[in-house]
C-alpha positions as CSV (number, residue, x, y, z in Angstrom):
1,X,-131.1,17.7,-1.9
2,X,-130.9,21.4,-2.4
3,X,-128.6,23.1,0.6
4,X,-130.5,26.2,2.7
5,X,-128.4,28.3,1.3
6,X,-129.2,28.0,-2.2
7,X,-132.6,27.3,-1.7
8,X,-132.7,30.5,0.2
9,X,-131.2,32.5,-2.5
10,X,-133.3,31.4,-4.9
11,X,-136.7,32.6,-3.5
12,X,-137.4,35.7,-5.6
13,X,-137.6,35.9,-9.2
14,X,-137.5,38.4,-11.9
15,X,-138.3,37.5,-15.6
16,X,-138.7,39.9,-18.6
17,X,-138.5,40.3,-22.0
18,X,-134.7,40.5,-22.9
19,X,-134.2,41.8,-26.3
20,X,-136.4,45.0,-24.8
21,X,-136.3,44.9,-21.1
22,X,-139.6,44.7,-20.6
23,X,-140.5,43.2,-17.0
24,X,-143.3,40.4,-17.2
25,X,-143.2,38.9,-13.5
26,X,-141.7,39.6,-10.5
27,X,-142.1,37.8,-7.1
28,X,-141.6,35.0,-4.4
29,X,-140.5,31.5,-6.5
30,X,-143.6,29.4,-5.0
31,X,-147.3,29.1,-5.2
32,X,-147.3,32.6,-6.5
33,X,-144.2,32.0,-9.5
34,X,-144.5,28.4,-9.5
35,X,-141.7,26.8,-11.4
36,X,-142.4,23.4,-12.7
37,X,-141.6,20.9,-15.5
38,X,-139.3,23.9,-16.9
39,X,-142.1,26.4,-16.9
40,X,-143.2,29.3,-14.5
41,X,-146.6,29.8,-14.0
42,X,-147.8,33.1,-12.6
43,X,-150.4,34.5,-10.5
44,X,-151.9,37.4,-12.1
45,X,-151.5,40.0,-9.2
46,X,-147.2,39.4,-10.0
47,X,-147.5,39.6,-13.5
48,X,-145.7,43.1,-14.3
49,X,-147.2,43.6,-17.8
50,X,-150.8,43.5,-19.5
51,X,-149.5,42.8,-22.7
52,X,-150.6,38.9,-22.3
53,X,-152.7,38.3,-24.6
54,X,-154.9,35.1,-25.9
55,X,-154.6,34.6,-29.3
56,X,-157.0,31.5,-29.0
57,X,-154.9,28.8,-30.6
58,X,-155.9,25.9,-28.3
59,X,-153.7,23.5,-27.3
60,X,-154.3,19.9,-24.9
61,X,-151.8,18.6,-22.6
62,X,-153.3,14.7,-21.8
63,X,-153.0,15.5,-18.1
64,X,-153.1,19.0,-17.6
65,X,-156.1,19.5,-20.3
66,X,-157.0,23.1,-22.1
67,X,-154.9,25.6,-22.8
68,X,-154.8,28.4,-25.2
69,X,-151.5,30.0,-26.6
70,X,-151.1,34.0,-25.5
71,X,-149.0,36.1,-27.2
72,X,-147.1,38.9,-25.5
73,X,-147.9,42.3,-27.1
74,X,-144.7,44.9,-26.1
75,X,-145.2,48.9,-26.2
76,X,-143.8,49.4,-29.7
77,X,-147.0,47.0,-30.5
78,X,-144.5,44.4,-31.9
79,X,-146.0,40.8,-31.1
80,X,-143.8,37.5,-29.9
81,X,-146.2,35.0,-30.9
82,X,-146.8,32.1,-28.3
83,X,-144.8,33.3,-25.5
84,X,-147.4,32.0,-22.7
85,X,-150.5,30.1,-22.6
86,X,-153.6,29.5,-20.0
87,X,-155.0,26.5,-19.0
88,X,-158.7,27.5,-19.7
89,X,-159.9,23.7,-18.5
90,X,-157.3,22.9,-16.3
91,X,-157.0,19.6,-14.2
92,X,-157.9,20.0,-10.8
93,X,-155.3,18.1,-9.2
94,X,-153.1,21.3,-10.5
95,X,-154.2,24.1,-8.9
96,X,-151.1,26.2,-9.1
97,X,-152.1,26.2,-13.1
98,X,-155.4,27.2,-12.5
99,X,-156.0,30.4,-14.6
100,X,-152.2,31.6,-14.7
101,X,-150.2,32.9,-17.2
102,X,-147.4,30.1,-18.4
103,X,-144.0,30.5,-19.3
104,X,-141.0,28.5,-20.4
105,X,-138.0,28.7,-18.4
106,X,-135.6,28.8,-20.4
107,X,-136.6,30.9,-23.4
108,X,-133.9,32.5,-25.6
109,X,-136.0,36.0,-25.4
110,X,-136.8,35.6,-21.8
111,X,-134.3,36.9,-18.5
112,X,-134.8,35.3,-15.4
113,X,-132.9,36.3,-12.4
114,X,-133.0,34.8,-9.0
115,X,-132.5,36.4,-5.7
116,X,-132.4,36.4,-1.9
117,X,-136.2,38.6,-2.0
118,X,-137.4,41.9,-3.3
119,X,-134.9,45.0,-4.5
120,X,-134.4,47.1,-1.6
């Protein structure tokens, strides 16, 4: 079991786009960045970029149901393909997938940095 402390200093997160710098999300690790089974899934009002988009591959996970795949479009217009995905028919015992934007982890082009709350 995690100690106060480090649960504590892990309640604010930061991920973005490292090979660019590009921020993606930003906010309070919990039902608005939820972390789980290695993935973050985000609430659209701490998303940090609009450059989610679907690219309408679909995809089924047997107990979390529909998703489609979204590609993140950057500024220079360059695509990383499959980056995120939505659960368009999600399960309803999972609301905190409901309609968010998905994300792995640990991705080699992704940054995530943890912190004690929001940058002064």
């Amino acid at each position: 079991m995690a100690d106060s402390a480090t649960t504590k200093a892990r309640n604010w997160v930061r991920i973005s786009h490292h090979p660019t710098g590009t921020p993606l999300a930003e906010g309070p690790v919990g039902w608005n960045i939820m972390p789980f089974e290695g993935n973050f899934y985000i609430r659209r009002k701490f998303l940090r970029t609009d450059g989610f988009k679907v690219n309408f591959i679909p995809g089924l996970c047997v107990y979390k149901f529909l998703y489609v795949w979204m590609d993140l479009v950057l500024a220079t217009g360059e695509r990383v393909r499959n980056l995120g995905w939505m659960y368009w028919l999600p399960n309803p015992l999972f609301p905190f997938i409901w309609f968010r934007v998905g994300i792995p982890q640990s991705h080699p082009e992704l940054e995530v940095e943890y912190s004690t709350g929001p940058p002064s």
